[in-house]
N, C-alpha and C positions, 0 to 999 in steps of 0.2 A: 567505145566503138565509134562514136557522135567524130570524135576529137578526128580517128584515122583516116573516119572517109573525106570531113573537110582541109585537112593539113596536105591532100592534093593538090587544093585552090588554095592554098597559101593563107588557110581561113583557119586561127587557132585559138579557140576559147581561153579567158583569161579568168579565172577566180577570184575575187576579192572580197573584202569585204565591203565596200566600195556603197550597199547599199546600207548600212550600219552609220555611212557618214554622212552629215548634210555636206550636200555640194557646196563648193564654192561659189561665191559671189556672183552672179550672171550667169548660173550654170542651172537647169534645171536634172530634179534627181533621173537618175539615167539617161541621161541625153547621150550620153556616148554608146550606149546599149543600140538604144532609138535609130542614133545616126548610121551603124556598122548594120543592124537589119536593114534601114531602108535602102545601102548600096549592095548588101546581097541579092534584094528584091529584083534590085536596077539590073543586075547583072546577072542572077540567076531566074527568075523568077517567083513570082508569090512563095509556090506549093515549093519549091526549093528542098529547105531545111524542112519541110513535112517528109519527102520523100525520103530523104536520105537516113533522117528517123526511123523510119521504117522498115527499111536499109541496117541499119544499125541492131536493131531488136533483134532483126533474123540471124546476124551474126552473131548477136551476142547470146540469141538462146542455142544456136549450133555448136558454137564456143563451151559452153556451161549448159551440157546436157541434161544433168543430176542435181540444177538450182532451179525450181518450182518459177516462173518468172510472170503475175498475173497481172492480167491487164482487163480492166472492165469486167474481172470476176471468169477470165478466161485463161488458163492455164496455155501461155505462147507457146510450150512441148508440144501441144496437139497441134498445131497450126502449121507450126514449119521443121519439126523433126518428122523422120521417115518420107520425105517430099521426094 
């Protein structure tokens, strides 16, 4: 749900296993992770990717009514089904 709402901004998560590997030479581990958050920050702001998280849960427990989805011991169904 993460991936649909940033692939608006032309923002699309990429999997690797990238952290499994030592970087390259002058490269510190994640530094490209690092660099892509702090131009989101520049241009989105901080809370950003907080909100749109957030954003994402509600659709995805709307999506998948009948998957239990618990967060901090809090069953997401109650929260944003029936709204």
């Amino acid at each position: 749900e993460l991936n649909l709402l940033t692939k608006k901004y032309n923002i699309t998560a990429v999997y690797t296993l990238s952290s499994c590997i030592a970087p390259p030479k002058g490269f510190t581990e994640y530094c490209y992770e690092n660099l892509m958050m702090k131009e989101i920050e520049k241009r989105h702001g901080k809370n950003w990717i907080d909100s749109l998280r957030t954003v994402a849960l509600k659709n995805y427990v709307i999506k998948h009514p009948n998957e239990p989805y618990d967060e901090n011991g809090i069953d997401l169904r109650t929260k944003y089904l029936n709204k």
